[in-house]
LUMLUM-170425 format. One record per residue (C-alpha): residue number from 1; residue in one letter; chain; z, y, x. Coordinates in pm, 1 decimal, padded with zeros to 6 digits. Example, Ala and Ser with C-alpha at 12.3 -4.5 7.8 and 13.67 -1.06 7.14 Angstrom:
2
+-----+---+---+----------+----------+----------+
|   k | r | c |        w |        v |        u |
+-----+---+---+----------+----------+----------+
|   1 | A | A |  00780.0 | -00450.0 |  01230.0 |
|   2 | S | A |  00714.0 | -00106.0 |  01367.0 |
+-----+---+---+----------+----------+----------+
END
This chain:
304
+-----+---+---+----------+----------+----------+
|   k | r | c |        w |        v |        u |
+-----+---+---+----------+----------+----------+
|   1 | X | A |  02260.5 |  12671.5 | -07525.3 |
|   2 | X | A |  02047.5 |  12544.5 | -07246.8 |
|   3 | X | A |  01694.9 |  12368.9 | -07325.2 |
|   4 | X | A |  01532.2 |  12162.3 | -07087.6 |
|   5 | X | A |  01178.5 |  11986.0 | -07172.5 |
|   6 | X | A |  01131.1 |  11687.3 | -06975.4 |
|   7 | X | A |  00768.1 |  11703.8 | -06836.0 |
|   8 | X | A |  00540.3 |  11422.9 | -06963.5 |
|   9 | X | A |  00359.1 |  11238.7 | -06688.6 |
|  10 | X | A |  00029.4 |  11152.6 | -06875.6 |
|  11 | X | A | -00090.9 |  11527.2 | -06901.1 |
|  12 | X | A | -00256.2 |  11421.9 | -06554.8 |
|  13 | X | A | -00476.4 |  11290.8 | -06755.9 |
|  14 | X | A | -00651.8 |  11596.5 | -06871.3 |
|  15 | X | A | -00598.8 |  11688.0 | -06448.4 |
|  16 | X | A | -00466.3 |  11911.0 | -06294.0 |
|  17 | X | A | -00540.4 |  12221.4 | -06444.0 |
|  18 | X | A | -00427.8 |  12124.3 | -06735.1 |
|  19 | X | A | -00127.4 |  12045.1 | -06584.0 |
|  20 | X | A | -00064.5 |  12351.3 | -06445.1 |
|  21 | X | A | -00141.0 |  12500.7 | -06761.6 |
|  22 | X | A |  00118.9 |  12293.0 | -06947.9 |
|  23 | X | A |  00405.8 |  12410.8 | -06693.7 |
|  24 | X | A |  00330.2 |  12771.3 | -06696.0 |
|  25 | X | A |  00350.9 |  12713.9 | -07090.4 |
|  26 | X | A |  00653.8 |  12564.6 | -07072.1 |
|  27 | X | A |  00811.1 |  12855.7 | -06898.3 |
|  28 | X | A |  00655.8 |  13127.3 | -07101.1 |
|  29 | X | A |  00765.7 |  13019.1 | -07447.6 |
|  30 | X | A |  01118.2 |  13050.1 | -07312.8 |
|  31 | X | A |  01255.1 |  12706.2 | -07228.5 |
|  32 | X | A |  01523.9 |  12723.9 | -06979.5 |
|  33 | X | A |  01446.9 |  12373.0 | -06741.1 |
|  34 | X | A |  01163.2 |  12157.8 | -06642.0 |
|  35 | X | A |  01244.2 |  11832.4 | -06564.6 |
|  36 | X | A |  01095.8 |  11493.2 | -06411.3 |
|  37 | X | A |  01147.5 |  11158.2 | -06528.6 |
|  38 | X | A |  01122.7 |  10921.8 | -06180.2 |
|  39 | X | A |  01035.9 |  10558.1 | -06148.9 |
|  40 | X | A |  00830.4 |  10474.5 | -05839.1 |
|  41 | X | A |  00709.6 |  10154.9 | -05958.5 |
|  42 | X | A |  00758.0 |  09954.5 | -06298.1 |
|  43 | X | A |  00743.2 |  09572.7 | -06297.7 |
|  44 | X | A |  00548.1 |  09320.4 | -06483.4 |
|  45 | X | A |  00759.8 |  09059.5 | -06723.0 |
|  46 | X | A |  00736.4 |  08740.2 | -06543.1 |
|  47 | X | A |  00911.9 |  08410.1 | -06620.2 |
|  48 | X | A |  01230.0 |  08506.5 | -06441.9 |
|  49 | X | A |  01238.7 |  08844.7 | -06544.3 |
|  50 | X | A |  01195.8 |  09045.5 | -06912.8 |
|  51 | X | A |  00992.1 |  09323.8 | -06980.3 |
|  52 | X | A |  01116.7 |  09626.7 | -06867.8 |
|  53 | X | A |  01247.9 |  09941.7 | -07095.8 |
|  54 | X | A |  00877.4 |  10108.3 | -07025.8 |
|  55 | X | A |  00524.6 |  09994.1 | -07076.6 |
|  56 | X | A |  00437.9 |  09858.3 | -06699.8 |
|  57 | X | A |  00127.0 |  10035.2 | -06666.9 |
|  58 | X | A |  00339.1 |  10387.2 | -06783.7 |
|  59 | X | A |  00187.4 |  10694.4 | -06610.6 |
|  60 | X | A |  00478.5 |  10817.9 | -06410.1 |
|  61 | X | A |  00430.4 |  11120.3 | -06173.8 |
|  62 | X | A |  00633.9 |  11118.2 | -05797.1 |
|  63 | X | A |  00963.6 |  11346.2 | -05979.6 |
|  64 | X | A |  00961.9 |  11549.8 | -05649.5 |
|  65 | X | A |  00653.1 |  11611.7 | -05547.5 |
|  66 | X | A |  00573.8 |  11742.9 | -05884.0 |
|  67 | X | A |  00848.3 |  11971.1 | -05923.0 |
|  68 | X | A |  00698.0 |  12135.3 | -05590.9 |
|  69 | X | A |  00403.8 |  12142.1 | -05737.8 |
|  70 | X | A |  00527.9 |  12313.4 | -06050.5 |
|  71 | X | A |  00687.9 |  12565.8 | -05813.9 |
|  72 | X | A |  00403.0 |  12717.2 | -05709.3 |
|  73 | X | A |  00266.9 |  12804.8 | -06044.2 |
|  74 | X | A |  00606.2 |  12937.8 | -06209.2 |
|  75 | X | A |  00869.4 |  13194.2 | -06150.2 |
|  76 | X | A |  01167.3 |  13174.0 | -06365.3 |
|  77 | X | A |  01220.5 |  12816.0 | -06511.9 |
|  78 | X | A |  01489.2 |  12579.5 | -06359.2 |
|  79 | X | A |  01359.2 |  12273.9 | -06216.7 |
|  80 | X | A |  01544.1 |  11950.9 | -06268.3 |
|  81 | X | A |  01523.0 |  11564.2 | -06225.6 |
|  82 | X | A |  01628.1 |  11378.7 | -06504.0 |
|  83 | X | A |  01684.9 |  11145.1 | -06274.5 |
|  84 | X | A |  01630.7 |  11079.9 | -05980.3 |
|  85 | X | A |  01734.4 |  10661.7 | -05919.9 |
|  86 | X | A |  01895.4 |  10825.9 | -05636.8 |
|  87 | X | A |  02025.4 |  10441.6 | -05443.9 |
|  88 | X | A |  01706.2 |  10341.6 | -05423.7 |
|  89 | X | A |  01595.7 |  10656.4 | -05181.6 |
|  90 | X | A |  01680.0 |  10728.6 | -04832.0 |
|  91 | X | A |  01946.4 |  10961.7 | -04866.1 |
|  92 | X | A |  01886.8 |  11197.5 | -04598.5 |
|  93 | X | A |  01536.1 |  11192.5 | -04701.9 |
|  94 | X | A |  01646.9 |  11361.2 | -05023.1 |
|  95 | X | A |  01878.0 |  11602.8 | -04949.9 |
|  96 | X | A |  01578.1 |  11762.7 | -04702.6 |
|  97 | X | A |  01345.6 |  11777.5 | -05025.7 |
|  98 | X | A |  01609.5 |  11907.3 | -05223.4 |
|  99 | X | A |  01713.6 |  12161.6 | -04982.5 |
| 100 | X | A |  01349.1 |  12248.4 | -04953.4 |
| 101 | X | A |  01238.3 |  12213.9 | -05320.7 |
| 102 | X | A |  01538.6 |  12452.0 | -05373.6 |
| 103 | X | A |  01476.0 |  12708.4 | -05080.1 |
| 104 | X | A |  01081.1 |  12720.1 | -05174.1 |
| 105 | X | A |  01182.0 |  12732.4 | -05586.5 |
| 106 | X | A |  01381.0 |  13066.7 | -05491.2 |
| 107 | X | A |  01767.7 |  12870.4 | -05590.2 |
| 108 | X | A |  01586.6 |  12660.5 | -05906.4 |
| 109 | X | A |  01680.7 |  12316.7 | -05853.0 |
| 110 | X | A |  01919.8 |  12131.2 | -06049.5 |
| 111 | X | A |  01962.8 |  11769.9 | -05889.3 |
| 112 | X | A |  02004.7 |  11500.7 | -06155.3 |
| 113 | X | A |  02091.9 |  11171.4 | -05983.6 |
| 114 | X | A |  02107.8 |  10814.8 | -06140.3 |
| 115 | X | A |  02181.6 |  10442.3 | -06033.5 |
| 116 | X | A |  01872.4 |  10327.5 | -06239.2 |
| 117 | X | A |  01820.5 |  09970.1 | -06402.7 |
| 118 | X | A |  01491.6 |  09818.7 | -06266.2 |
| 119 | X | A |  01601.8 |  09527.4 | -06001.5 |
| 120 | X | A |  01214.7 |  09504.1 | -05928.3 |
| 121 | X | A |  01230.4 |  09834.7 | -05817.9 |
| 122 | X | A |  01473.7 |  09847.1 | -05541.3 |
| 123 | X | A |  01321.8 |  09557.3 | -05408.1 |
| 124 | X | A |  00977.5 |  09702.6 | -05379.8 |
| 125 | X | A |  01170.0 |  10034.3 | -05151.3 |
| 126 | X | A |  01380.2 |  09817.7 | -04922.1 |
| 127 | X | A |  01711.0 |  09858.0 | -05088.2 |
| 128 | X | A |  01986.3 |  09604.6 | -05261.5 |
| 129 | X | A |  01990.8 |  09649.3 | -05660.5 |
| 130 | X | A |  02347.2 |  09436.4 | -05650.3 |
| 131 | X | A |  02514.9 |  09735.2 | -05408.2 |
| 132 | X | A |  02370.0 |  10049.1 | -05594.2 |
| 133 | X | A |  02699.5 |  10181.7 | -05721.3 |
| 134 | X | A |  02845.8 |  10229.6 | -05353.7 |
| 135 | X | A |  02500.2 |  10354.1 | -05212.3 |
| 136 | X | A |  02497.8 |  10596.0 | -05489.8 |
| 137 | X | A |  02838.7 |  10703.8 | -05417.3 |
| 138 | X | A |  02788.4 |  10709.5 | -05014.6 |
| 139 | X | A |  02441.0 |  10892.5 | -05123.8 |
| 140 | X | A |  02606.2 |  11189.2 | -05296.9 |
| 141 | X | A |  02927.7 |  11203.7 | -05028.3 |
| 142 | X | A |  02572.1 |  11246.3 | -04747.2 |
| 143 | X | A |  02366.9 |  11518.9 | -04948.8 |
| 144 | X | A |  02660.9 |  11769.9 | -04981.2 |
| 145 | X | A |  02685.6 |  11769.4 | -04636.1 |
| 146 | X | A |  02359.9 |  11781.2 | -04525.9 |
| 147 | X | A |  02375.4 |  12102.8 | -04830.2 |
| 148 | X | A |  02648.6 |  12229.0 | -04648.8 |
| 149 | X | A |  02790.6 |  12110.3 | -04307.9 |
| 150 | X | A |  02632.4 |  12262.0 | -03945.1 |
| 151 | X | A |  02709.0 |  12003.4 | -03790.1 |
| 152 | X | A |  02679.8 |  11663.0 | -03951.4 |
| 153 | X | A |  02883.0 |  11343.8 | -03896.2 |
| 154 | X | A |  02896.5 |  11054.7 | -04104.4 |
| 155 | X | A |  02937.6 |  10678.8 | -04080.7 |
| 156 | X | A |  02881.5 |  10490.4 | -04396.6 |
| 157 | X | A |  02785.5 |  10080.5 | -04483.6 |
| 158 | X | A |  02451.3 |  10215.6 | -04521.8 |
| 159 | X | A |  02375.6 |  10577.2 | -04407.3 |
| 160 | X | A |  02475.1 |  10735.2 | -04101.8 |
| 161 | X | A |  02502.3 |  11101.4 | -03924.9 |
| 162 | X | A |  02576.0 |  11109.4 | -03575.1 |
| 163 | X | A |  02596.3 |  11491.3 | -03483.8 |
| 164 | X | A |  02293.4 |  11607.4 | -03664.9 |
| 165 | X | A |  02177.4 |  11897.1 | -03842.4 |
| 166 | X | A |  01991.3 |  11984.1 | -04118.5 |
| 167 | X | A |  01816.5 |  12325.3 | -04189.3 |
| 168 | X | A |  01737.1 |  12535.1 | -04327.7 |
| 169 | X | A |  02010.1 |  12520.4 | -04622.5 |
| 170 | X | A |  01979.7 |  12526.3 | -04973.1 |
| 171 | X | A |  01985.1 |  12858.0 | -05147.0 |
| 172 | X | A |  02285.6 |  12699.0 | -05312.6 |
| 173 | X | A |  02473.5 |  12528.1 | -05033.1 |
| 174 | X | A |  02677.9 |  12221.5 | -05085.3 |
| 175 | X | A |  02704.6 |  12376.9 | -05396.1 |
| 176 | X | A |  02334.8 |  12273.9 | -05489.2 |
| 177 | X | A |  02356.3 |  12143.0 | -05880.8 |
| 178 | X | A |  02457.9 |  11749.8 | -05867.1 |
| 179 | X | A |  02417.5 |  11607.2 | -06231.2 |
| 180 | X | A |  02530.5 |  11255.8 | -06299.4 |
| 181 | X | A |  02297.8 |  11041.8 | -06512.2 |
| 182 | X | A |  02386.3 |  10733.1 | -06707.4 |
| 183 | X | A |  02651.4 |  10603.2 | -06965.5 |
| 184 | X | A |  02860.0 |  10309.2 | -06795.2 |
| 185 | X | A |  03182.8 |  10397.4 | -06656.5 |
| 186 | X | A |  03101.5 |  10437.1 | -06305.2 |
| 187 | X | A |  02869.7 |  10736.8 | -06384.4 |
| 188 | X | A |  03146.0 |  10913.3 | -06614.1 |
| 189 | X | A |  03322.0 |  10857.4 | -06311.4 |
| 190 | X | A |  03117.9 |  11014.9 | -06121.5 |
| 191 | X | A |  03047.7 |  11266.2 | -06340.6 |
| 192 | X | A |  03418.4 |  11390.6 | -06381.4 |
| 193 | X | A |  03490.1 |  11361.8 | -06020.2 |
| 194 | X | A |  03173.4 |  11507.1 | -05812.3 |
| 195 | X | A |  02945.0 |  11626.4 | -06105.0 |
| 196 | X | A |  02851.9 |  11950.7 | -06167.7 |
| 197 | X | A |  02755.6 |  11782.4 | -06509.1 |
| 198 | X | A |  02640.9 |  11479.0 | -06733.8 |
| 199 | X | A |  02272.7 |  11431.3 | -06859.7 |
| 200 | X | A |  02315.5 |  11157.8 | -07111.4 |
| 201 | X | A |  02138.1 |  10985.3 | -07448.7 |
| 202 | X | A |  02395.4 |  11030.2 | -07724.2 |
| 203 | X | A |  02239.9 |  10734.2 | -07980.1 |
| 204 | X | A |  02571.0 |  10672.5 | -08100.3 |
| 205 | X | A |  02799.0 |  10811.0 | -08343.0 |
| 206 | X | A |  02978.8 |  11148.5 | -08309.6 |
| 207 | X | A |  03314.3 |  10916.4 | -08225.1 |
| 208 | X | A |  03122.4 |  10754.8 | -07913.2 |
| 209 | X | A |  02994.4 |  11065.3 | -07817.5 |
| 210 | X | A |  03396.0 |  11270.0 | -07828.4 |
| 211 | X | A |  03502.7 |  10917.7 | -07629.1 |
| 212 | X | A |  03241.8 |  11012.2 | -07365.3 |
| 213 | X | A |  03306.7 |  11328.6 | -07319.7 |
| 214 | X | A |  03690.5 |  11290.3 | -07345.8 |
| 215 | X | A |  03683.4 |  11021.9 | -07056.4 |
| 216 | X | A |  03429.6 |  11216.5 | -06820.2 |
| 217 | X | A |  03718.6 |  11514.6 | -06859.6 |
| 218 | X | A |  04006.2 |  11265.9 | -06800.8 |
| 219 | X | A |  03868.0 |  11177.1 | -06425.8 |
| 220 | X | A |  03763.1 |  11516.1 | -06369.6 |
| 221 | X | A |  04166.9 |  11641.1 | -06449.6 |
| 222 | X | A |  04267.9 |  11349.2 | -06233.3 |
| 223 | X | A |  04033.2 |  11459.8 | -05937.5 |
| 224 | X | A |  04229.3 |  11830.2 | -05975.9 |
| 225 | X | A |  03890.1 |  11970.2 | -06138.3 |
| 226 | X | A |  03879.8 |  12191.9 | -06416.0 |
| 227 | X | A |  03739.8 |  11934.4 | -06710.6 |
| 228 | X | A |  03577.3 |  12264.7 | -06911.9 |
| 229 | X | A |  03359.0 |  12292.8 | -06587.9 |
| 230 | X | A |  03173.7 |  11951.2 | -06595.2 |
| 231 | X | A |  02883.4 |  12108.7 | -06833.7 |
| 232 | X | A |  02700.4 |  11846.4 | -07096.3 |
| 233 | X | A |  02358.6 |  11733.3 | -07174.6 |
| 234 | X | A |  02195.4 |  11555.9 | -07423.6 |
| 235 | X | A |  01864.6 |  11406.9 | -07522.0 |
| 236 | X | A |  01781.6 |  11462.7 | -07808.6 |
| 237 | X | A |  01541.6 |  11145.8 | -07900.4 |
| 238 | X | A |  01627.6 |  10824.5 | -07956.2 |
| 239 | X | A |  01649.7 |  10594.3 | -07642.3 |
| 240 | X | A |  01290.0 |  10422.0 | -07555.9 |
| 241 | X | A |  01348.6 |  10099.7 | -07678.2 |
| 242 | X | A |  01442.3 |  10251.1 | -08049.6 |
| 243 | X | A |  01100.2 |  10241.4 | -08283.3 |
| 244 | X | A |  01253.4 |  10511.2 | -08400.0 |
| 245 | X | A |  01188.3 |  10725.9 | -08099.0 |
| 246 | X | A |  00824.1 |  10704.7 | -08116.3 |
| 247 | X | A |  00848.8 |  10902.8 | -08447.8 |
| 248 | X | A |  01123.4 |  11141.2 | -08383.4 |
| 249 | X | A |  00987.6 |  11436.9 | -08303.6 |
| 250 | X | A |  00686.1 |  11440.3 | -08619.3 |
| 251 | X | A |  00983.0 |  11587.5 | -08832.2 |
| 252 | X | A |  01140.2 |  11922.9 | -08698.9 |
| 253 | X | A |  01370.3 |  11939.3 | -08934.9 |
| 254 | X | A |  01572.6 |  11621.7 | -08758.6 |
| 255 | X | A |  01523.3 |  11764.5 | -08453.1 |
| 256 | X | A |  01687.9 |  12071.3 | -08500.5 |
| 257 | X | A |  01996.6 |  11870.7 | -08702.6 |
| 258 | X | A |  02038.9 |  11670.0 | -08423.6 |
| 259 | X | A |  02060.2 |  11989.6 | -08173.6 |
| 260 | X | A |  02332.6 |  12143.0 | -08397.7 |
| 261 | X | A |  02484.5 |  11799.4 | -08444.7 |
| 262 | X | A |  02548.0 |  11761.8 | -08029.3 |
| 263 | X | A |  02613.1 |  12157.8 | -08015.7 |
| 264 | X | A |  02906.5 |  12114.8 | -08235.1 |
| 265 | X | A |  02990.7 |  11835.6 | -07951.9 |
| 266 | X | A |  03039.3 |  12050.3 | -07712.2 |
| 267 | X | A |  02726.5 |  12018.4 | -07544.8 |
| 268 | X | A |  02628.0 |  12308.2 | -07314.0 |
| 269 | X | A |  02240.0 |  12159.3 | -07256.4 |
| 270 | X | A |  01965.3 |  11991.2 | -07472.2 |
| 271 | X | A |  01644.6 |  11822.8 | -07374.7 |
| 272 | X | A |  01339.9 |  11748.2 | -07551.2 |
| 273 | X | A |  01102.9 |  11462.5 | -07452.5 |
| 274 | X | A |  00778.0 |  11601.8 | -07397.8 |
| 275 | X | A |  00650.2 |  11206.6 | -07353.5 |
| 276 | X | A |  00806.8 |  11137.2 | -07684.0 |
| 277 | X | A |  00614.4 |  11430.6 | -07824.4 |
| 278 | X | A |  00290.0 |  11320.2 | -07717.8 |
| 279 | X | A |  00385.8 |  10974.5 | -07829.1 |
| 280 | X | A |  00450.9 |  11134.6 | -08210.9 |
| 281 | X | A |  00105.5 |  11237.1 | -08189.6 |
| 282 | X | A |  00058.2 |  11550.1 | -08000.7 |
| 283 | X | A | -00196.4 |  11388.8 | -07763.3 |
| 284 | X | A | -00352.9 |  11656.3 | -07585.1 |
| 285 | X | A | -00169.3 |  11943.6 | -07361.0 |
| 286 | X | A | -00282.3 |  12224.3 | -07581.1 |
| 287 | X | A | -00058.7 |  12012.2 | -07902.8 |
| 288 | X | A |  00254.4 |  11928.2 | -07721.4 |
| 289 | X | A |  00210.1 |  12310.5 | -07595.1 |
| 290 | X | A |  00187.8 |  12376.6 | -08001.6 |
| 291 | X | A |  00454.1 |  12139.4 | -08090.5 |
| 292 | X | A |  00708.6 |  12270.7 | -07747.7 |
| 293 | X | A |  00671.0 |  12622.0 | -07914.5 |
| 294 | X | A |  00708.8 |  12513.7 | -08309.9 |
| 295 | X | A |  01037.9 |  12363.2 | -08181.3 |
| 296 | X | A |  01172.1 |  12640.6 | -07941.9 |
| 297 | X | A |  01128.8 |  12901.8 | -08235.7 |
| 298 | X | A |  01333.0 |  12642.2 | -08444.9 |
| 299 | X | A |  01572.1 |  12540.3 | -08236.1 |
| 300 | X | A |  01664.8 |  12899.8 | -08072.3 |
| 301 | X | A |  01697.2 |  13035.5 | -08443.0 |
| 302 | X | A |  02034.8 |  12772.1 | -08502.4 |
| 303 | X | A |  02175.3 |  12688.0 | -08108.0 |
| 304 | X | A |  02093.9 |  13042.7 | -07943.8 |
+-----+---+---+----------+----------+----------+
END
């Protein structure tokens, strides 16, 4: 079993130091993944729109930029988005700080990509909330070959490569780690077809979760792909509108259920919310560093 922590944002807080401090942690009580959470911008509730799924003033750190950062001060840990609201970015744009994020990391970037929800927020970078499912779609087709292709040309509705290049290449090639986030049908789609996996919030019961899973393998077998290969993960807290959530991680003991629960799933990956940690009451970096290494001992002892 795979453990990612997904990187909280407000540690900037206690600057960046601290932050630096926190990451090198992270690595060094054995978690497998760092990962960033990405909004650009969160909108205000107004009287044509509700409030969104985050507080608007939420800290959020640029997911890329920080990763780089993090690269610099670590060796082994993967790096991840978890994810990136990939339609919403110029696609080109991203696969060059991918490839270089992954050729700078030494091969450590794992490439989580998501349509997203916030309308506000596509409207603030340019792009059309009502056409995200093809530009996500035309977005992933682009990266892989920019990853891979010498010579690159592609004409799509919205992106377009006439006889370019892009180097220098990943470490990984077109083969770079693509992870599909999100639960509608489109992104189990996507997952079974062009996924190298699924990062997903498994709230519901174990017969939603089997469902999931069995439909992500049914597209992958009907794209020719091995279903087995599409790997799994889950996070492990409640989703951020569930009160629940803001408590979840005060009781280990849940925790750890819940990791067994989704292992017996068939779930290759885990991920604990480091946010959701601080939000339990680990408010400092030295106490979600306490709590992140109370819970690897734990959880290492019953998923490996």
């Amino acid at each position: 079993m795979k453990i990612s922590v997904e990187f909280p944002s407000v540690a900037y807080r206690e600057g960046p130091a601290q932050l630096i401090a926190l990451a090198k942690a992270i690595e060094s009580i054995g978690y497998d993944d760092l990962a960033m959470f990405d909004h650009v911008v969160m909108g205000y509730p107004t009287a044509s729109r509700r409030a969104p799924m985050y507080p608007s003033q939420m800290p959020i750190l640029e997911a890329l930029v920080t990763l780089g950062f993090v690269a610099a001060v670590t060796d082994r840990i993967g790096l991840s988005t978890e994810v990136l609201v990939l339609p919403q970015r110029q696609a080109t744009l991203v696969a060059k700080q991918a490839s270089t994020l992954d050729t700078l990391s030494g091969g450590r970037l794992r490439l989580g990509v998501g349509v997203g929800w916030q309308e506000v927020e596509y409207a603030a970078l340019g792009e059309d909330f009502a056409r995200r499912g093809a530009l996500m779609d035309e977005a992933i087709g682009l990266l892989r070959a920019c990853w891979g292709e010498e010579r690159i040309e592609r004409r799509g509705e919205r992106f377009h490569a006439d006889a370019i290049a892009m180097e220098p290449k990943p470490p990984h090639g077109d083969r770079l780690p693509l992870w599909i986030g999100g639960g509608g049908p489109a992104a189990l789609r996507r997952a079974g077809t062009v996924g190298d996996g699924w990062m997903g919030s498994v709230a519901g019961d174990d017969d939603e979760v089997r469902a999931t899973i069995t439909e992500i393998r049914r597209h992958a077998e009907a794209a020719g792909r091995d279903p087995q290969a599409v790997q799994l993960q889950a996070m492990l807290a409640p989703p951020p509108r569930d009160p629940a959530g803001k408590t979840f991680y005060q009781d280990h003991e849940r925790v750890v259920a819940r990791a067994e629960q989704v292992a017996a799933l068939g779930f290759g990956w885990i991920a604990l919310n480091a946010t959701a940690i601080f939000q339990a009451g680990a408010r400092s970096v030295d106490a979600m560093v306490e709590q992140l290494d109370a819970l690897h001992g734990r959880l290492r002892a019953v998923v490996g």
